[in-house]
C-alpha positions in Angstrom: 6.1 -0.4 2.2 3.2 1.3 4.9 4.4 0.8 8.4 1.7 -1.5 8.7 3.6 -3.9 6.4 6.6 -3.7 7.8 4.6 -4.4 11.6 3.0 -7.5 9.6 6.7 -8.7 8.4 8.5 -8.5 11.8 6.0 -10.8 13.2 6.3 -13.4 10.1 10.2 -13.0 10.4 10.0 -14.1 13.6 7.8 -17.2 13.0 9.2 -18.0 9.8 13.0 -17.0 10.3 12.9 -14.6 6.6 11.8 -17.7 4.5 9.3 -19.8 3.8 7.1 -16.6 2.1 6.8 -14.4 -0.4 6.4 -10.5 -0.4 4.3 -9.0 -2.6 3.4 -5.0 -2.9 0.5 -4.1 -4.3 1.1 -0.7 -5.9 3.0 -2.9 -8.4 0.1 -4.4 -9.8 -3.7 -2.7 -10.3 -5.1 -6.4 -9.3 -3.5 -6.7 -6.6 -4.7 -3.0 -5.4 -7.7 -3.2 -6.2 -8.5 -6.6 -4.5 -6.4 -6.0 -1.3 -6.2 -1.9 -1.2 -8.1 -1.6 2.0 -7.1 -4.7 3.8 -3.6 -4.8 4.0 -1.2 -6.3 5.2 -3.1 -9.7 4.5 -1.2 -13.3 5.0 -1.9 -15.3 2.7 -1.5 -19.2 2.9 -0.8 -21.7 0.2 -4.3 -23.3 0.8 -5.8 -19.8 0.1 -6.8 -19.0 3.2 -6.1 -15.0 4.3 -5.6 -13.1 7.3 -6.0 -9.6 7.5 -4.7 -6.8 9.7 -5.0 -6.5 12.6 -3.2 -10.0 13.8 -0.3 -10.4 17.0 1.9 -13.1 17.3 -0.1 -15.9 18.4 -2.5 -15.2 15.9 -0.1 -15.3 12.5 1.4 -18.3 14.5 -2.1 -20.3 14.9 -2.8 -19.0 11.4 0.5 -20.2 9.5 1.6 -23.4 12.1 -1.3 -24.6 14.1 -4.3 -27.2 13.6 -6.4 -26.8 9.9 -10.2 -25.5 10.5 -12.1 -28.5 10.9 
């Protein structure tokens, strides 16, 4: 995992207590790479929306618990 991963998953940890999401890598699938290769780490939320790198705290927080775009 790049360091930038592991910065991304500290911050969901913290939000999220280490559940509620899943972890995927993408050098384990050539879709994956070539979709996200240059944007990682991204959030991704059930609804589909994405956030990319860079994001703090309140940023993943607003992103994963606060109000939907209206």
């Amino acid at each position: 995992m790049c360091h930038l991963c592991e910065d991304a998953e500290r911050l969901l940890v913290n939000i999220l207590s280490a559940k509620g999401y899943i972890k995927l890598d993408i050098a384990d699938s050539q879709h994956l790479f070539d979709k996200y290769g240059e944007r990682i780490p991204v959030v991704k939320r059930d609804d589909g929306r994405e956030l990319e790198w860079p994001f703090d705290m309140q940023i993943l927080h607003e992103f994963l618990l606060g109000e939907e775009e209206k």
